[in-house]
N, C-alpha and C positions, 0 to 999 in steps of 0.2 A: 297533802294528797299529791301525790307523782302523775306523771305526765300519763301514762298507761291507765291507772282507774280513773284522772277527772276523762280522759277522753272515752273510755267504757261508759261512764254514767253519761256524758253528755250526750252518747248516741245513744245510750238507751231512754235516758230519758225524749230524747228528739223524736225517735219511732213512738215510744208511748202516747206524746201528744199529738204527733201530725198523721201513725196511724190508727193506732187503738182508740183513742178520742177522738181525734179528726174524724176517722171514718163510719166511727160510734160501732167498733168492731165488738166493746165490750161497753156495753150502756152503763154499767156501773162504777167504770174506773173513774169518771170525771170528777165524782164526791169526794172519793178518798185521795184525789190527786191535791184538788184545790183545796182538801183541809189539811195536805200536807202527814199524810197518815201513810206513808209510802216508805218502807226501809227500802234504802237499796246498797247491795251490798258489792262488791265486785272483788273477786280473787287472780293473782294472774296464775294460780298451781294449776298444771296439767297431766295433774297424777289422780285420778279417780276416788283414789282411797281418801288423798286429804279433801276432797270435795266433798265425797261423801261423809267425812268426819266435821267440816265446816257446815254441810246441811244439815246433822243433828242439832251441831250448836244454836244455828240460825230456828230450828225448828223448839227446841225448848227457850229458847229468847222469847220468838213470837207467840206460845203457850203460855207463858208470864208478865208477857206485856198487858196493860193497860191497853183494849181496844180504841181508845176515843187518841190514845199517844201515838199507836203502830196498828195499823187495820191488816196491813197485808206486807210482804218482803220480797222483794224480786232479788233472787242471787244470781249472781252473772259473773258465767265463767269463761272469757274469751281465750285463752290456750288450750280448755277441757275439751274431751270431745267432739272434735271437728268433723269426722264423720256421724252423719245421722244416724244409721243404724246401729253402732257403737250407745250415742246417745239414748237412744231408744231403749236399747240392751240395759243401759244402766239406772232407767228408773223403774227396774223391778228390785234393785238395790236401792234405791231412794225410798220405796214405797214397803219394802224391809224395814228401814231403819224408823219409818213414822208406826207401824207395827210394833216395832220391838220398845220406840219411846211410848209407850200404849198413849198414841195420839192420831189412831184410825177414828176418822168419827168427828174428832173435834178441829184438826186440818188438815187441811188437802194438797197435793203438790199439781199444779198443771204448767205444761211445759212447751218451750218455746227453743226456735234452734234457726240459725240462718239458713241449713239446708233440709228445712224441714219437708218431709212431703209424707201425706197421706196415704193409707194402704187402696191400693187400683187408679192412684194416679199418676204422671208422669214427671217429674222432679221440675220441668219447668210452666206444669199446668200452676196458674195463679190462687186457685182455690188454696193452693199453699200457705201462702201469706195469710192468713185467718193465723197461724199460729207460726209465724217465719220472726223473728229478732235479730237485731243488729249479732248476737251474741248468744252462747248454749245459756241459756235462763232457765232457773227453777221458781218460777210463783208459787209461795208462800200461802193458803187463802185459809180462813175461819169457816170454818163450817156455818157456822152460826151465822154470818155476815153473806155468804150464796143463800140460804136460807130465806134473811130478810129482804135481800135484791131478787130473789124469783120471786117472793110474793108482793113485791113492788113492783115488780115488770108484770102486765097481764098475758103477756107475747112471751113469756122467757123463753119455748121451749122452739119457737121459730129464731132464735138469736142467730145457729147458724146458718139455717137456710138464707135468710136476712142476706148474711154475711160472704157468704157466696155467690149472691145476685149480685152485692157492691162490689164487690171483686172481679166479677164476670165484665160488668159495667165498667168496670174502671180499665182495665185490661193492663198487660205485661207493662206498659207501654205507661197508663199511668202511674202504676206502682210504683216506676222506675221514679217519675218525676218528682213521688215525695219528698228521693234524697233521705232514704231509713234505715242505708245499711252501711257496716261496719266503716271505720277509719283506721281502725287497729287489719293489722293481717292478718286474717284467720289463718288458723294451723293448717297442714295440707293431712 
């Protein structure tokens, strides 16, 4: 492994545990983290098209996996991307391609981006971070496996609200202190 994807993985892997599980932004990831059911893939192309051709593959890999070996796959694209609304534009082409692999239904892509922000807020309101990554990330998810986890969670459908209050609470200020974002240079 090259200097460029162990340091992608290690920062993503580092946001996953100190924010997604630290902050129990996502109640479900901690099972599949600590049985080690986590692909994580990292690309350094910043061409759209092999991305997109690299999330087919990743997307009929994870269709044919064995769920108890690979639950879920985080692909992580740090050159892809770099502006949000780019990124945004392209997972109506991500969500093309789970269509066309007729794999609407059985999984899901949800998505994560360093400069993420939500529609009516302001790029440095913190409710961002509910879905901000070291890195432009495509999550991988089973249908079948959000299924099991909302009807284990009696609360699922407050998860975000939840999650905005911990954020609101935590403020800019603590977000910063987790130390979750990129080491690599994002593109401009």
């Amino acid at each position: 492994m090259d200097t460029f994807e162990s340091t992608a993985l290690d920062d993503t892997r580092h946001w996953l545990n100190r924010a997604v599980i630290g902050l129990n932004l996502c109640p479900f990831a901690k099972g599949v983290v600590a049985k080690g059911q986590v692909r994580f893939v990292v690309t350094a192309t910043n061409d759209p098209a092999a991305l997109l051709a690299l999330l087919r593959d990743e997307l009929t890999f994870l269709a044919g996996s064995d769920p108890l070996e690979v639950e879920t796959t985080l692909l992580i694209a740090p050159n892809a991307l770099p502006e949000f609304l780019d990124f945004n534009d392209f997972l109506g082409d991500c969500e093309a391609a789970l269509t066309a692999l007729d794999l609407d239904g059985v999984l899901q892509i949800a998505d994560f981006h360093p400069r993420y922000q939500f529609g009516g807020t302001r790029p440095e309101d913190v409710e961002n971070h509910t879905n901000t990554a070291p890195y432009p990330t495509l999550h991988l998810l089973r249908e079948s496996s959000i299924d099991r986890a909302v009807e284990s969670e009696p609360d699922a459908e407050v998860i975000y609200t939840r999650n905005i209050a911990t954020l609101h609470a935590l403020g800019a200020t603590g977000w910063d202190a987790l130390q979750v974002g990129p080491r690599l240079p994002l593109p401009m």
